[in-house]
C-alpha positions as CSV (number, residue, x, y, z in Angstrom):
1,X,0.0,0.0,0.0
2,X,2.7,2.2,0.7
3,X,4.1,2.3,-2.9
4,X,1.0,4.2,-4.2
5,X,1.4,7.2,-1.6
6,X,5.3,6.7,-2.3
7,X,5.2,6.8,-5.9
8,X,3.1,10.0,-5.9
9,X,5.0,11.9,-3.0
10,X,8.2,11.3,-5.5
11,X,6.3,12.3,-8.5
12,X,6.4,9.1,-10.3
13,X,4.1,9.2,-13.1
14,X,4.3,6.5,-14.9
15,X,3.7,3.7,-11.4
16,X,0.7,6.0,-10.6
17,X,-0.4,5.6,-14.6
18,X,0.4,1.9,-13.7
19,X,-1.5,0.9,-10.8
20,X,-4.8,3.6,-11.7
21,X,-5.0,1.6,-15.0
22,X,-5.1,-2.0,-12.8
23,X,-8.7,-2.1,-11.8
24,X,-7.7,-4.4,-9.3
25,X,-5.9,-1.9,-7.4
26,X,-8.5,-1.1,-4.4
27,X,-9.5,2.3,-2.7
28,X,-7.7,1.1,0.0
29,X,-4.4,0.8,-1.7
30,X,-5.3,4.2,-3.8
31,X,-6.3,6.0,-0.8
32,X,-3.9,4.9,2.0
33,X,-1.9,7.4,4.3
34,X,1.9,7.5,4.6
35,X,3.4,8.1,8.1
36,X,2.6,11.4,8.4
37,X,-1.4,10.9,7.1
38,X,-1.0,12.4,4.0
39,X,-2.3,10.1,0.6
40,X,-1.4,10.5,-3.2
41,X,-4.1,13.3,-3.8
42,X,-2.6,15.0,-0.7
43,X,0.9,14.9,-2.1
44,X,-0.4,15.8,-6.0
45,X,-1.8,19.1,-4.0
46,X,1.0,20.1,-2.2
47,X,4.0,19.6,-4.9
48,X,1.5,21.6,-7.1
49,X,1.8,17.9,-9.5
50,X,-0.6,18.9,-12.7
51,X,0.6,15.9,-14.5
52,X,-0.5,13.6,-11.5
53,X,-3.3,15.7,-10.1
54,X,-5.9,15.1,-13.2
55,X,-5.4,11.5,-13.0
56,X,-6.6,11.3,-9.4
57,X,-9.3,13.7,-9.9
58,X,-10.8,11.5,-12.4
59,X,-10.5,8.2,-10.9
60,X,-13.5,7.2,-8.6
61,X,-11.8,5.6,-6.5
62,X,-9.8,8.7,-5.1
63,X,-11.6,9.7,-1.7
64,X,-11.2,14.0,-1.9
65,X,-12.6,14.5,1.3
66,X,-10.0,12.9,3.1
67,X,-7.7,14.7,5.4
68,X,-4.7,14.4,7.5
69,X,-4.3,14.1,11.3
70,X,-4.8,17.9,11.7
71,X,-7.7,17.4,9.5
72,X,-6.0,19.6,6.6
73,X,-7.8,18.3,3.5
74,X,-6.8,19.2,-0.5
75,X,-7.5,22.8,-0.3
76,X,-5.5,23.0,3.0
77,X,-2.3,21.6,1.5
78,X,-2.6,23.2,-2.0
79,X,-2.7,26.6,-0.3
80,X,-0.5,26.3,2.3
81,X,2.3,25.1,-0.1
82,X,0.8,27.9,-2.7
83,X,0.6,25.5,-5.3
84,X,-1.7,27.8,-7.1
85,X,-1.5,25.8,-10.6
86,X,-3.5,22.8,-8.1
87,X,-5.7,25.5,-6.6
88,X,-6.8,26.4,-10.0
89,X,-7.4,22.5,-11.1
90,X,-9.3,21.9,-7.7
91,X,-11.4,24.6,-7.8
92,X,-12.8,23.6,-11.7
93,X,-14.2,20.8,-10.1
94,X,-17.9,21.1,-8.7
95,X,-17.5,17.4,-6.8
96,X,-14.9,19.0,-4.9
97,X,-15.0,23.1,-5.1
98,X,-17.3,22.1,-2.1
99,X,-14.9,21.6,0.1
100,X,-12.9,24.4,-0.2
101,X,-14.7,25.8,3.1
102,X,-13.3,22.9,5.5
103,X,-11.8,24.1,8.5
104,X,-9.0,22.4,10.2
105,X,-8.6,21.4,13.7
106,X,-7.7,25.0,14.5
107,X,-10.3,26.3,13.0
């Protein structure tokens, strides 16, 4: 499970490609947390990734409202590393432009 959230925190495209394309690879696997609670969609948000950010945002098996330990979802992390190119992809999207009002655990 780990080499999904790996592979995207590196920024490597082509075992993201890989595994999204296997329909056996579960929301589990897709979705998982690294150490520090962040997934592949967390990562694609913060390193401002628009070649890996699409893909996820497509896929149904990405969860978007997922957040971290400090409950910092996409928005969170896309702003707070001003990856503004991310910001501009995220906010395109009506399934998820609803979220950009989540507060974090301070509020």
């Amino acid at each position: 499970m780990e080499n999904f959230v790996n592979a995207a925190a590196c920024g490597d495209l082509d075992d993201i490609k890989r595994q999204l394309d296997d329909k056996t690879t579960s929301k589990d696997v897709i979705n998982h947390t690294d150490k520090d609670g962040r997934t592949a969609l967390h990562y694609a948000c913060l390193n401002d990734d628009v070649n890996l950010l699409p893909l996820l945002l497509k896929d149904d098996r990405v969860d978007f409202a997922k957040t971290t330990p400090k409950q910092e979802g996409i928005f969170h992390l896309a702003s707070l590393y001003s990856s503004m190119q991310a910001i501009n992809l995220l906010v395109k999207e009506e399934n998820i432009v609803k979220l950009i009002n989540n507060q974090n655990k301070y509020g």
